[in-house]
PAVOGU-889401 format. One record per atom (N, C-alpha, C): x, y, z; residue in one letter. Coordinates in steps of 0.02 Angstrom, whole numbers, plus 32768, in hexadecimal, padded with zeros to 4 digits. Example, Ala and Ser with C-alpha at 12.3 -4.5 7.8 and 13.67 -1.06 7.14 Angstrom:
! PAVOGU-889401
82947EE48186a
82677F1F8186a
82947F5B8186a
82827F908162s
82AC7FCB8165s
82858002818As
! end
This chain:
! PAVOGU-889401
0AA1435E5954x
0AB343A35942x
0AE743A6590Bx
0B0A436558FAx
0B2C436258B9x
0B7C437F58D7x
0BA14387589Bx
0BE2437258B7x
0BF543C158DDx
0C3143C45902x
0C28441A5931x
0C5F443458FDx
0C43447558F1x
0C6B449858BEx
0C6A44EB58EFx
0C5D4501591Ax
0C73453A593Ax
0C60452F5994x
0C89454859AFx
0C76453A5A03x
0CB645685A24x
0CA4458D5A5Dx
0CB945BA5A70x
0D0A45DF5A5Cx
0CF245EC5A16x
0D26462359D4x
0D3C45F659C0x
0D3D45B959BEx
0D6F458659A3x
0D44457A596Dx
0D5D456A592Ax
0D4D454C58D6x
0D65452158E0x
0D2F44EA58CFx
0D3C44A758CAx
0D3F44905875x
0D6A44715869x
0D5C44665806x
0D80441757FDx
0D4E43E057E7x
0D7643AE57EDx
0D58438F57B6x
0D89436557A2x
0D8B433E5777x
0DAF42E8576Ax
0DB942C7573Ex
0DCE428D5746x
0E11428E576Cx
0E4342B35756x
0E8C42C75773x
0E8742CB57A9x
0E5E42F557C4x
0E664306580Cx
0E4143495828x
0E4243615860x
0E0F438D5863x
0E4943E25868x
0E2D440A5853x
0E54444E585Cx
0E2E44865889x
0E59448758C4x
0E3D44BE58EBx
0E6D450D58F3x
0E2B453B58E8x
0E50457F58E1x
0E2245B95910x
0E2945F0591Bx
0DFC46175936x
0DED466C590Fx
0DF0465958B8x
0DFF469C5880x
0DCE46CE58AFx
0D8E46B158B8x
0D5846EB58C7x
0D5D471B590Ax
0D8A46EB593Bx
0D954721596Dx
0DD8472F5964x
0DF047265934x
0E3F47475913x
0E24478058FBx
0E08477E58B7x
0DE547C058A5x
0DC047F958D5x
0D8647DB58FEx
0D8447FC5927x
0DA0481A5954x
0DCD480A5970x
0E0B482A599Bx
0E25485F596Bx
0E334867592Ax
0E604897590Bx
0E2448C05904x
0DEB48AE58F3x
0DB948E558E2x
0DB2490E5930x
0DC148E8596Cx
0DA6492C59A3x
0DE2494E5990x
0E2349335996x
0E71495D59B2x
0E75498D595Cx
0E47497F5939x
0E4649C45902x
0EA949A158CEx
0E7D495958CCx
0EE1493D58ACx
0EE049265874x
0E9A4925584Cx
0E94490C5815x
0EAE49315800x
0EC0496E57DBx
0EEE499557B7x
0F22499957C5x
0F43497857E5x
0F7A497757EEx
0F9C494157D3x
1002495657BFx
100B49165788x
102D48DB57BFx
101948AF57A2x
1020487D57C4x
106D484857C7x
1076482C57FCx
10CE481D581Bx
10BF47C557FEx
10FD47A357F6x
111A475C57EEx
1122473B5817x
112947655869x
1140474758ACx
112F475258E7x
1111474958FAx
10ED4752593Ex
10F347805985x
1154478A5975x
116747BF5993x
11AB47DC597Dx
11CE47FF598Cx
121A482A5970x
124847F05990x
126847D55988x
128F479C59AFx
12D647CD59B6x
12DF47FF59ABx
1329482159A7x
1310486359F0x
12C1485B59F3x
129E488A5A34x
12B0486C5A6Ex
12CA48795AACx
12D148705AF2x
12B548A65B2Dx
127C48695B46x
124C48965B60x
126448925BACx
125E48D65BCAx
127F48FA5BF8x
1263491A5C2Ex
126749245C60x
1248493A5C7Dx
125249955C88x
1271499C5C63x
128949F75C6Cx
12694A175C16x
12594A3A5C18x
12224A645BE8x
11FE4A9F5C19x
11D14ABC5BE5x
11914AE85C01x
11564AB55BFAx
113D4AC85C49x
10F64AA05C41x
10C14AAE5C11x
10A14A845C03x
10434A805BE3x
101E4AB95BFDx
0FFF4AFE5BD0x
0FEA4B1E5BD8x
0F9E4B055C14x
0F914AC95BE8x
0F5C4AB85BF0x
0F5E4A695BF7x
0F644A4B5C21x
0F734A015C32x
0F3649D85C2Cx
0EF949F35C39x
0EC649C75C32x
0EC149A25BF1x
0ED349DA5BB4x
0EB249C05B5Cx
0EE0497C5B66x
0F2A49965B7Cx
0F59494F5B6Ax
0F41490B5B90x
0F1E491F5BC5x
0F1D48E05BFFx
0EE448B45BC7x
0EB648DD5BC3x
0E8448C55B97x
0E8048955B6Dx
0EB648B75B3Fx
0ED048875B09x
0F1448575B0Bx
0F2F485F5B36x
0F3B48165B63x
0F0547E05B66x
0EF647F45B8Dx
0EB547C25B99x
0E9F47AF5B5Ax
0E9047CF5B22x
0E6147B45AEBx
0E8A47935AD9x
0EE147985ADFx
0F15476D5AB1x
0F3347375AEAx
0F1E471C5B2Dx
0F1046F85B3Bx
0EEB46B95B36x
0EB446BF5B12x
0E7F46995AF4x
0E95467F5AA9x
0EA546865A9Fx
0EC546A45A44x
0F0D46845A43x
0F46469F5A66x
0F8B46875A50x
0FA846A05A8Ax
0FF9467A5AA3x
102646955AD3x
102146E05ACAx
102B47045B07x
103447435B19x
107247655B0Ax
106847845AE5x
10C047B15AEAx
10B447FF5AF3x
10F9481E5B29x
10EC48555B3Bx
10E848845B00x
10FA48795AB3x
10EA48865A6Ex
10AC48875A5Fx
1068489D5A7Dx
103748815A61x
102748A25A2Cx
103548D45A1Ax
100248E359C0x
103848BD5989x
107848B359A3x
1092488C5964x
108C4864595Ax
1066482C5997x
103947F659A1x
0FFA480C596Ex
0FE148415967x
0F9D483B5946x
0FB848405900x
0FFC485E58EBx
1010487458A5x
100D48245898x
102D47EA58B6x
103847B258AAx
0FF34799588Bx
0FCC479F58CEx
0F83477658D3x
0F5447885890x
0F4D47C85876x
0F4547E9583Fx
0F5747B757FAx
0F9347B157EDx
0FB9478257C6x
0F9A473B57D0x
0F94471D57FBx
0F7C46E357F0x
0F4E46D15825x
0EFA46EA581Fx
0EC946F35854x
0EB246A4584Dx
0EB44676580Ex
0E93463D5815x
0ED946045821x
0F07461C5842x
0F3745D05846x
0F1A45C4588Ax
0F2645835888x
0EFA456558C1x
0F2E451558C5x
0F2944E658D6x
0F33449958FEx
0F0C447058D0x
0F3A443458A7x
0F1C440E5881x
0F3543CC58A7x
0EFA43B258CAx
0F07436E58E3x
0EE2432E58A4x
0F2643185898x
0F2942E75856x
0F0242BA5877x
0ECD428D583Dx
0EAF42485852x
0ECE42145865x
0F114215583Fx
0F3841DD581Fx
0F9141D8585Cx
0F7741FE5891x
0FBE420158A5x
0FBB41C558D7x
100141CC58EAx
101441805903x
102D41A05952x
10184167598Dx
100C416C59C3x
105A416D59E2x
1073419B59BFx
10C241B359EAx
10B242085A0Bx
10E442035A2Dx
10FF42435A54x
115142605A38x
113D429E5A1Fx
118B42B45A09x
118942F35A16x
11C343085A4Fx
11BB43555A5Dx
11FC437A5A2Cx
120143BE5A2Ax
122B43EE5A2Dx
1247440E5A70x
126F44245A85x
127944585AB1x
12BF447B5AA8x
12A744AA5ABBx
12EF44FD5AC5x
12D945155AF4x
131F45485B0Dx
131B457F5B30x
134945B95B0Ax
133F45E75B17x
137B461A5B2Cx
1382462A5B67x
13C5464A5B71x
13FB46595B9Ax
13EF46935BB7x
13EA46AC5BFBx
13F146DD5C17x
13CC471C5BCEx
1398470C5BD1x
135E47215B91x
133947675BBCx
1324475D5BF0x
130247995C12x
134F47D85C30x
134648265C06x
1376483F5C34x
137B485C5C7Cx
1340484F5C99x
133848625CD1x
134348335D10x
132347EF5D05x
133347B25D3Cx
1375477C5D21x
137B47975CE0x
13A3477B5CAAx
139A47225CBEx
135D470E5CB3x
133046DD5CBDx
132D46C05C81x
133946915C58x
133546545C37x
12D746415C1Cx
12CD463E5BE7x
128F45F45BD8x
12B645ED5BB6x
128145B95BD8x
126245775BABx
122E45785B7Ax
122745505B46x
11F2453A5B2Dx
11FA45035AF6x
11D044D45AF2x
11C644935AE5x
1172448C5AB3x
116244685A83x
114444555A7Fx
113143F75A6Fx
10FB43DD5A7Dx
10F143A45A74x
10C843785A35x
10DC436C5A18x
10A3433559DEx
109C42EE59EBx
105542EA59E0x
104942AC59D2x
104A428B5990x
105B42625990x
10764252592Bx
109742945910x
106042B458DDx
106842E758BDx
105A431658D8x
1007432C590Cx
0FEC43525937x
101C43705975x
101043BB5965x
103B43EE59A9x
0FE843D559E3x
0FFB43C05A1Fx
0FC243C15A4Ax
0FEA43DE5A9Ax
102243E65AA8x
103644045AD5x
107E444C5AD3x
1065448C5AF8x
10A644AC5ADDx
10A444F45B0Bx
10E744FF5B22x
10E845245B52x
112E45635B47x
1132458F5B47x
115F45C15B63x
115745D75B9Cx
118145D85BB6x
119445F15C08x
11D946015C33x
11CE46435C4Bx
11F546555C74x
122246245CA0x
127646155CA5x
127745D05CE6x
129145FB5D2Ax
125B45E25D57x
126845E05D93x
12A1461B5DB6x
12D846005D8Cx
132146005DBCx
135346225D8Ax
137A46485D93x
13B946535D58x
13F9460B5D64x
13F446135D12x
141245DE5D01x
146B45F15D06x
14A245C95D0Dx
14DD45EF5D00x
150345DD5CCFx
14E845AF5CA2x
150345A25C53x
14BE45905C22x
14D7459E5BF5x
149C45855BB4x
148B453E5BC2x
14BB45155BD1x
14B644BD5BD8x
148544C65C0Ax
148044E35C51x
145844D05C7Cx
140344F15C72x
140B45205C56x
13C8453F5C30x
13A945085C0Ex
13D444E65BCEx
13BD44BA5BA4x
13A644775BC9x
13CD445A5C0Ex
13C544275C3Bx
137B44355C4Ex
136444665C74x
133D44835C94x
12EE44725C66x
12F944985C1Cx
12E344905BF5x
12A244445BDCx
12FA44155BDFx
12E343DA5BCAx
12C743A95BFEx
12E243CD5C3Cx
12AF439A5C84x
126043CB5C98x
126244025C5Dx
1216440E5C68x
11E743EA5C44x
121343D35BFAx
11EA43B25BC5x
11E843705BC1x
121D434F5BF4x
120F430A5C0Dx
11CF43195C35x
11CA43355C78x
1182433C5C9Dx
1151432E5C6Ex
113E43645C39x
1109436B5C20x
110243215BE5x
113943065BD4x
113E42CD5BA5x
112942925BECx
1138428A5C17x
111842665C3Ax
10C642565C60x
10BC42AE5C71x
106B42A45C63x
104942A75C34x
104F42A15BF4x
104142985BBCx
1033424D5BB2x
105B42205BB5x
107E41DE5BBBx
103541C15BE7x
102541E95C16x
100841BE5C57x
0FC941C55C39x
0FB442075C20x
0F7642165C10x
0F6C41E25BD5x
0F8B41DA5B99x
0F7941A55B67x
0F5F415D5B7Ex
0F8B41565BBBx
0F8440FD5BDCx
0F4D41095BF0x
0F26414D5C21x
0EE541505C49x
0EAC41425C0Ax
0EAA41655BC7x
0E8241535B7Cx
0E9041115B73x
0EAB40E75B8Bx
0EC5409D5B6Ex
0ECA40A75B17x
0EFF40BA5B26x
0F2240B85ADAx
0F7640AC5AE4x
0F9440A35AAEx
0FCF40755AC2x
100540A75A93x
104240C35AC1x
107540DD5A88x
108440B45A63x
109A40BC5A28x
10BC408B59FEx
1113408259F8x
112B40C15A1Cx
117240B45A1Cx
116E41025A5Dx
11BB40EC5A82x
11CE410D5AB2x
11D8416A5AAEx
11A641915ACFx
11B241D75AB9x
11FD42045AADx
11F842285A6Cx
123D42465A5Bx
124142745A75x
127C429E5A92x
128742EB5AA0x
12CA42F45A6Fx
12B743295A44x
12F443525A27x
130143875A55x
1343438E5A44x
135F43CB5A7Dx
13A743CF5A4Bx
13C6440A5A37x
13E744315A18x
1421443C5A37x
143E44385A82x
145A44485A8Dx
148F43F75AB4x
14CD43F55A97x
14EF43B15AA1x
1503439E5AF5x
150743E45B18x
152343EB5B70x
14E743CD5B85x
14AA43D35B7Dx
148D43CB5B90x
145C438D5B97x
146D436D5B50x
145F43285B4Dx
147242F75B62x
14DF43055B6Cx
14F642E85B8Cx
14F242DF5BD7x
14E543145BFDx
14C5430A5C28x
149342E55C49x
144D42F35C0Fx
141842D65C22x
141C42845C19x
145A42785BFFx
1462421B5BD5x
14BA41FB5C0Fx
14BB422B5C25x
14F7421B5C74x
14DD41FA5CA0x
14DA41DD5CC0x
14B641D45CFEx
14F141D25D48x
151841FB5D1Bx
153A42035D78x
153042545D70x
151A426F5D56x
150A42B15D54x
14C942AC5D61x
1494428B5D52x
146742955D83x
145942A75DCEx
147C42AC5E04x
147F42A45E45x
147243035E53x
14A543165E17x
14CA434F5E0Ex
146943915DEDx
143A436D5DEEx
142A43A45DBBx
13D243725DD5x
13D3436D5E24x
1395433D5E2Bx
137A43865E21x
137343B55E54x
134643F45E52x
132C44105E14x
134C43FD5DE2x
132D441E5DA2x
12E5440D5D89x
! end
């Protein structure tokens, strides 16, 4: 059937470099039902200066939004922002995931949080993403659990979620028999918290996390 170039909304486009996956056609399509193609289009995915709340006037009509949730489920993380999500998506309907040919069999994450970020549970994420060589192949934002009572322990919290996921990562490569080539990195931004994680009499102090 020759090489796969479309399969359920996903564009497949590859070449010697590496292969590039995007989903433009059910990008477009999504703006053509929500009536968003005329509309001008955003740089950022959401208002980062917006704090979403639980006090407002409700949704005239809750179904259209649930809807399109769902379609931006399939598509990209959810934010309670969704049409400025589509102003975004609009702007750039064909960026997609370029997994390089040429990358090298390491693990190197990112991770952050903010601080008492939700004003209602005044609840903390996380979020982390993972590469392989050059390739993003794991990546998460999420709500944590528990309120945190300093930025350091948010950021702690943080970085023992992205150890987890750097470890089944780790396991899954050995199950492919393929071999890291050097020990997986985590960056983390914040210094309380590194020191911590590189203490080991503070470990005892922070098993539950």
């Amino acid at each position: 059937m020759g090489n796969l170039s479309y399969s359920l909304g996903f564009e497949v486009a590859r070449n010697s470099a590496g292969i590039h996956l995007s989903q433009r056609k059910y990008a477009l399509d999504l703006l053509q039902e929500t009536e968003m193609l005329v509309a001008a289009p955003v740089s950022t995915p959401m208002n980062f200066s917006a704090k979403v709340s639980s006090d407002g006037d409700q949704l005239a009509n809750p179904t259209i939004f649930r809807h399109l949730i769902k379609r931006l489920i399939y598509l990209t993380n959810t934010r309670p922002v969704a049409f400025h999500i589509l102003l975004y998506i609009k702007n750039t309907p064909g960026q997609g995931i370029f997994l390089k040919a040429t990358s090298s069999i390491t693990l190197k994450a990112y991770n952050d949080s903010d601080w008492v970020g939700c004003p209602d549970s005044r609840k903390s994420t996380t979020g982390y993403i993972v590469y392989l060589g050059d390739s993003p192949i794991s990546w998460k934002s999420k709500k944590q659990p528990i309120v945190s009572r300093s930025s350091s322990e948010a950021e702690y919290r943080a970085l023992a979620q992205t150890v987890c996921e750097i470890q089944w990562l780790t396991q899954l490569i050995k199950e492919l028999h393929l071999h890291l080539s050097h020990p997986a990195t985590i960056f983390c931004d914040n210094h309380s918290a590194i020191k911590i994680a590189t203490n080991q009499v503070f470990h005892k102090k922070h098993q539950t996390y």
